[in-house]
N, C-alpha and C positions, 0 to 999 in steps of 0.2 A: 360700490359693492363688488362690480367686476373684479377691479384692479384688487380688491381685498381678497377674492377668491383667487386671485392669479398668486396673489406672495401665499396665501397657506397653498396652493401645490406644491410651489418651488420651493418652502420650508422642509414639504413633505420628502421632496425626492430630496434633497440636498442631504437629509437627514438617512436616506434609504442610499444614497450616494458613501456616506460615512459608514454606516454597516457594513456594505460591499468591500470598502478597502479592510476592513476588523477584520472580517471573514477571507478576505484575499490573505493578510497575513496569516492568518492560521492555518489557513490551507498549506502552504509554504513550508510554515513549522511541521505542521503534521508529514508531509512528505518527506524533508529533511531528517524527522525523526525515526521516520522506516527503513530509509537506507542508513540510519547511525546503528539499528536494533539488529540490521541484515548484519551488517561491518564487525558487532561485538559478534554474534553470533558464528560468523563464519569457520573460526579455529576451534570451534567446541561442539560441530557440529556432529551428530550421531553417537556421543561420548553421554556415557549413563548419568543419571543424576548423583551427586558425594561422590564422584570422581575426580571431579575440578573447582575451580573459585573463578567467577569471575568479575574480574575488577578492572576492567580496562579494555583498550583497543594491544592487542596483541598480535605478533606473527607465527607464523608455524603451522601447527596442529593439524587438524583433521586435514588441510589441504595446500599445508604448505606455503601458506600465501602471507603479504605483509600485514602490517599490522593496519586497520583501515580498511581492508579490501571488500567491495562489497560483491555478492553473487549475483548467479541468474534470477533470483526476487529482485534487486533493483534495478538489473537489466531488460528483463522483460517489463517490467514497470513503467521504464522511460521511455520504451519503445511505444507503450500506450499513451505517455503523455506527450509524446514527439505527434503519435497520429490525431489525437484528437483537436490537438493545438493548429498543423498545417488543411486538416479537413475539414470543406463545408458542410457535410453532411454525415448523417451517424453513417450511412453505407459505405460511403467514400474513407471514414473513420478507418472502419472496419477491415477494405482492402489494404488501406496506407500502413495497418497493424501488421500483417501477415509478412508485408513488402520487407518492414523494419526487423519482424522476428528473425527471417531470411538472411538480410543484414548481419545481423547479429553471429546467427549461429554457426553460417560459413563466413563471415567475414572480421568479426570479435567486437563489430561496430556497438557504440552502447556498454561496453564493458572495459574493464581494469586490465585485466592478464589474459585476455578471449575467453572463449565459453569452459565454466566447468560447472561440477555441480548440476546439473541440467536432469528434470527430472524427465522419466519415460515416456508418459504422456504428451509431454512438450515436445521430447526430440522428434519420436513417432508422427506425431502430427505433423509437422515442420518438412519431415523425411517424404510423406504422401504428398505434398503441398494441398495439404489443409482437407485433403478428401475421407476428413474420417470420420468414419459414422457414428450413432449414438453407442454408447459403451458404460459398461455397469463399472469401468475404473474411476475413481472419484477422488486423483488426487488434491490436495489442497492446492498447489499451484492456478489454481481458479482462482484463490484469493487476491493473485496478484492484481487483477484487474478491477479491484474493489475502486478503486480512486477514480474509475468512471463515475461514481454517484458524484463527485463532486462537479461536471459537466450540466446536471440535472436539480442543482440549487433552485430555481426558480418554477421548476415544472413536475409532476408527478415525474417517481422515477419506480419503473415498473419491472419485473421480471424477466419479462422479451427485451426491455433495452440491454440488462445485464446479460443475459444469455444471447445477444448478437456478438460478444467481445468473446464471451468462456468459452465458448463453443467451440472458434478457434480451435484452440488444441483441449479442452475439456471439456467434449461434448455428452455430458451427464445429466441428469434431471437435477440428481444431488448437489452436485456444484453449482446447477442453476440457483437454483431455490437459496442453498446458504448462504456461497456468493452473495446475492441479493438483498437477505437478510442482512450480512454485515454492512453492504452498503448504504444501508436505508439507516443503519446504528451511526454510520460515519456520518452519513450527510444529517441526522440529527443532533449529534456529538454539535458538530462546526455550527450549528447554530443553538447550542448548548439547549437542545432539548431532550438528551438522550436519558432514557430509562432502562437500567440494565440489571436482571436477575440474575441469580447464581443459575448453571445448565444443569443438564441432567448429569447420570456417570459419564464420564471419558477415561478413553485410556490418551499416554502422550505419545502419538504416531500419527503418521503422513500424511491422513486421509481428512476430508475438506470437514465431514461433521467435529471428529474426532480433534482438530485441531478449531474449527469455532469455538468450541463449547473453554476448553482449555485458555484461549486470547480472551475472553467475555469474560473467564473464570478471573483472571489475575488484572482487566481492569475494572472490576468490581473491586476487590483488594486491593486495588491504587488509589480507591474512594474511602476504604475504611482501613485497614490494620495499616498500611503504608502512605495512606493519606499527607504524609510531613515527609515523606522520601522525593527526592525529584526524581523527574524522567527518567535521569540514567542511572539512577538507583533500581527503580523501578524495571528499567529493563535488564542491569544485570541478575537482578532477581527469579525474572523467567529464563533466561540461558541457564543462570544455572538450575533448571529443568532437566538440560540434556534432550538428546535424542534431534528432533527436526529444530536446532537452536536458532538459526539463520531465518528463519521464514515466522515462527513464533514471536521472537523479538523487532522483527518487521511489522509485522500485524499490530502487536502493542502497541508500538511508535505510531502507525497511523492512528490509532485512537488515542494513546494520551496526546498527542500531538498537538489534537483539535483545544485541548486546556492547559497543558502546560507548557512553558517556553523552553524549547534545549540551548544550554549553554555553547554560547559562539566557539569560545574553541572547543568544544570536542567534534564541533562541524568541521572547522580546518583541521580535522587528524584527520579526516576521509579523503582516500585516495582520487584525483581527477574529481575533487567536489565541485571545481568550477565550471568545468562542463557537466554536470547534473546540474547546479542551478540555472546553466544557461534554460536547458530543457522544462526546467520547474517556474523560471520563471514566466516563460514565453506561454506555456500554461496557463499560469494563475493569469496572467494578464487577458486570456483569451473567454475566462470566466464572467457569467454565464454562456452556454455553449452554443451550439446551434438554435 
């Protein structure tokens, strides 16, 4: 009877072992797919809606850059996935974050062509070293730090864990809270239990509610009218939105990410993709987190 209770445990986790690595690949893809959404987006970024087409990875445009290149949405991103990965502790996370933005900002560590695109809130914050108090600005750049929920697979993931990372440089109630929200959507997504309504009105601008409701709006639409479109159909879809393109078709990608597979090459068009998976991988491997 023992030994029969021993093989159904070891059935049990063997089989909870095979999940784990499902859900490590998606997480992977879903990452992958934010820095593909930031990379289309980049050259069409603040350009109106039926001004442009977009169909591809290009260069030029709004910033001059080559075609591939991703912004400070996947820079500051990796910088999260670089601390969460070498840190024992969410605390220790949290400084190891600051240490990397730093890197970053004065040193171009974590990026393509060094820092541009950097929104005010970030620089600001970065600029005090981190001593910034709570603030009624609530840019979306909170969103970037959504991919902490997937550190929290296995354990409540609560509001104060998301708001020990936003706070950093978005230290808003709003940012907390949406933030939050998307994360608890992603970490449902990657274990395909996610349920998602059309928002309320949005306009399409900068600001963290205002940009939820809009990414939620167009992967609901990926479920129904676009349903038979892939990923990167899907995402040149919302760039061409206009206005905040770069950070909108990032957000996407972390959500369809979590269900659909992006095609291998348009991974190899992104510029220094190998060292972002170095970062993505050493990540997923370290999942679940503390």
């Amino acid at each position: 009877m023992k030994k029969r209770e021993e093989t159904k445990k070891n059935d049990s986790e063997r089989i909870s072992n095979i999940e784990m690595i499902c859900i490590k690949d998606k997480i992977k893809n879903s990452l992958r797919a934010y820095i593909i959404g930031d990379a289309l987006g980049v050259p069409f970024e603040f350009q109106r809606k039926g001004s442009f087409k977009c169909a591809g990875f290009i260069g030029g445009g709004t910033h001059g850059k080559e075609a591939g290149t991703w912004s400070d949405d996947t820079s500051i991103m990796l910088c999260l996935l670089d601390a969460l990965t070498k840190a024992r502790s969410i605390n220790e996370a949290v400084e190891l974050l600051k240490e990397n933005l730093k890197e970053w900002y004065y040193k171009g560590k974590f990026s393509v062509d060094g820092t541009f695109d950097v929104g005010r809130q970030t620089a600001a914050s970065i600029g005090c070293e981190f001593r910034n108090g709570l603030t009624d600005r609530m840019g979306n750049g909170t969103l970037f730090y959504v991919p902490v929920a997937f550190h929290f697979l296995n354990k409540e993931f609560k509001q104060e864990d998301f708001a020990l990372f936003c706070k950093v440089t978005h230290n808003n109630l709003n940012c907390f809270y949406y933030g939050w929200k998307f994360g608890q959507l992603l970490k449902d997504s990657i274990k395909g239990e996610a349920k998602v309504e059309l928002g309320s009105a949005y306009q399409n601008r900068g600001d963290v509610i205002n940009t939820y409701h809009l990414v939620l709006d167009h992967f609901y639409k990926s479920k129904s009218e676009m349903k038979d479109k892939s990923l990167f159909e899907c995402l040149c879809d919302i760039v061409d939105y206009g206005e905040d393109t770069d950070t909108n078709a990032a957000l996407l990608g972390l959500l369809l990410g979590t269900e659909r597979e992006i095609n291998e090459k348009d991974w190899l068009q992104i510029r220094e993709y190998e060292f972002a998976d170095r970062i993505i991988n050493n990540f997923v491997e370290k999942i679940p987190g503390f």
